[in-house]
C-alpha positions as CSV (number, residue, x, y, z in Angstrom):
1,X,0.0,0.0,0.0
2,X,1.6,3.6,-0.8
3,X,0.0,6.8,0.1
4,X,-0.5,9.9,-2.1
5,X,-0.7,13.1,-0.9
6,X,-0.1,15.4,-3.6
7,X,-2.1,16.5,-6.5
8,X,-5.2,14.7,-6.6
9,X,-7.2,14.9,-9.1
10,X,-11.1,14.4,-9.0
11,X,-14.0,13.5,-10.9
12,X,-17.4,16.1,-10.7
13,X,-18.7,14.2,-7.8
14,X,-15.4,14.2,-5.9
15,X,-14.1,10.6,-6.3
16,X,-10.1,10.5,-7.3
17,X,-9.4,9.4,-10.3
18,X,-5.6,10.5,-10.6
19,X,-2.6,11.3,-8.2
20,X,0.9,11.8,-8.5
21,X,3.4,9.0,-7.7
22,X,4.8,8.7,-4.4
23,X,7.6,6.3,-5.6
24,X,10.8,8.1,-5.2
25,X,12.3,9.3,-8.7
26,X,8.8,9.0,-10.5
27,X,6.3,11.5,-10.0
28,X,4.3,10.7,-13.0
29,X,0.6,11.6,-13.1
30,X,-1.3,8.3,-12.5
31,X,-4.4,7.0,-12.9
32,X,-6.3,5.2,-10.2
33,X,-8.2,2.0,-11.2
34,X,-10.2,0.2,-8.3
35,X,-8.0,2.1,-5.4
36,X,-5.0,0.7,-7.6
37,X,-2.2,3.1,-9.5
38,X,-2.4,1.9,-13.0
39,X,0.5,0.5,-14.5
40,X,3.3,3.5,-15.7
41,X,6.9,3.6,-16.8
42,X,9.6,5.1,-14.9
43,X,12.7,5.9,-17.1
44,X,11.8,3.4,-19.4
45,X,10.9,0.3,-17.0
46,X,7.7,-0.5,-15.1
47,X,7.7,1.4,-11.6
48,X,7.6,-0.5,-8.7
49,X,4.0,0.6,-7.7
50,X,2.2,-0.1,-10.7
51,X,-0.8,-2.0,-9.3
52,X,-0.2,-1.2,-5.9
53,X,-3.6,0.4,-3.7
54,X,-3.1,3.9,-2.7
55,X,-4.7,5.3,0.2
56,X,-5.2,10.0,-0.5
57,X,-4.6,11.6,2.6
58,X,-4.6,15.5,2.8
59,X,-0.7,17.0,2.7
């Protein structure tokens, strides 16, 4: 489980659909598919939370 604090990004009736990475050295702007990140590269190679859950907490 990894949590997200930055950059959220929501749908019109508040839900989450996107956050930023909180792998160190990624960053990318990632989609969130049943609570999960969706799977995203990190120079060039799968990161290492693709598929992982991701709790939002306020930061």
């Amino acid at each position: 489980m990894a949590i997200a604090s930055e950059m959220p990004l929501l749908d019109d009736e508040g839900r989450v659909m996107a956050v930023r990475c909180p792998a160190a050295g990624c960053g990318a702007v990632v989609d969130l598919i049943d609570g999960r990140l969706d799977r995203h590269l990190v120079r060039g190679q799968k990161c290492r939370t693709s598929g992982v859950q991701v709790v939002v907490a306020e930061g």
